[in-house]
N, C-alpha and C positions, 0 to 999 in steps of 0.2 A: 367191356364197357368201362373198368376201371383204367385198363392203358389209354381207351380214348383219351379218359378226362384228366390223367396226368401229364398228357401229352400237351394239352392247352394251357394247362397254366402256366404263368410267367416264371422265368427265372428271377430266384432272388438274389443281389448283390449285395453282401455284408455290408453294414456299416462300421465306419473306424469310428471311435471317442476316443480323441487324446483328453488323459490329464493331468492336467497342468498342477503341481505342486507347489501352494502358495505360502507365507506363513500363518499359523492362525491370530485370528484375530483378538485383540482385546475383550475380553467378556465383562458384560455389563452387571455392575452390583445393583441394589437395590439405593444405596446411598447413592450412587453415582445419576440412573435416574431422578432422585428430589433433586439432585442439586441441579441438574439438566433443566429441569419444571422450573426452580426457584430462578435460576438465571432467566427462563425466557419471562418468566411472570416481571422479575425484576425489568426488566428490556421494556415490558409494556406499560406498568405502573411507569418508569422516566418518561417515555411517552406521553405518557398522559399529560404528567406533572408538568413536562414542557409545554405543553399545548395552553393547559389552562392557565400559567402563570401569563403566557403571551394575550393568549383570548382576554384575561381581567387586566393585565396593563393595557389592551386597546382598549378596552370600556371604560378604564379609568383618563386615558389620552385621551379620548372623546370625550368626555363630559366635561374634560377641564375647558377644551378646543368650542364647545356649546352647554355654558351650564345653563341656561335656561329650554325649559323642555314645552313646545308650542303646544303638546298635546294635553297641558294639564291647566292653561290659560295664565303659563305664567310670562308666555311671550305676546301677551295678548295688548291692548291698551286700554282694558279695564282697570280701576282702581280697586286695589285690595283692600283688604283689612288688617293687613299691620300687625298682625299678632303674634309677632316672634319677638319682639321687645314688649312686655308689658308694664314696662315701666317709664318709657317715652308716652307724652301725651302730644294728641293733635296740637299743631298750631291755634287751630282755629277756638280752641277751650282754654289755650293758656293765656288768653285775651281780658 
């Protein structure tokens, strides 16, 4: 019974693994990871820094481009109250 069942098993064909002889690699310090961190952090604070210096000069181009803002009735054609000189008087009292 045992020659049957070696009979049926497959042949096996070795396998080759060449290997290939590289140099070794640079080993990594523990300083060399911060400063890997501090670079990519640096990378994304400029990032940023650039965005938002662009983002507040558009908000500042725009409001020069529209200083009056219709949502607060100051592009309205009501008459204010004038309260940002208090020291100017109505015409109509300097009579």
């Amino acid at each position: 019974m045992l020659a049957s069942l070696l009979s049926v098993a497959p042949q096996v064909t070795p396998t080759i693994v060449r290997i290939v002889e590289t140099p070794p690699t640079k080993e990594l310090s523990v300083v060399d990871l911060i400063l890997s961190g501090l670079g990519l952090t640096g990378l994304i604070l400029l990032c940023a820094l650039v965005v938002g210096v662009a983002l507040g000069g558009l908000f500042i181009w725009f409001k020069t481009i529209r200083p009056q803002n219709p949502l607060n009735g100051q592009a309205s054609q009501m008459d204010g109250l004038h309260l940002d000189h208090p020291s100017r008087q109505p015409e109509e009292t300097a009579r």
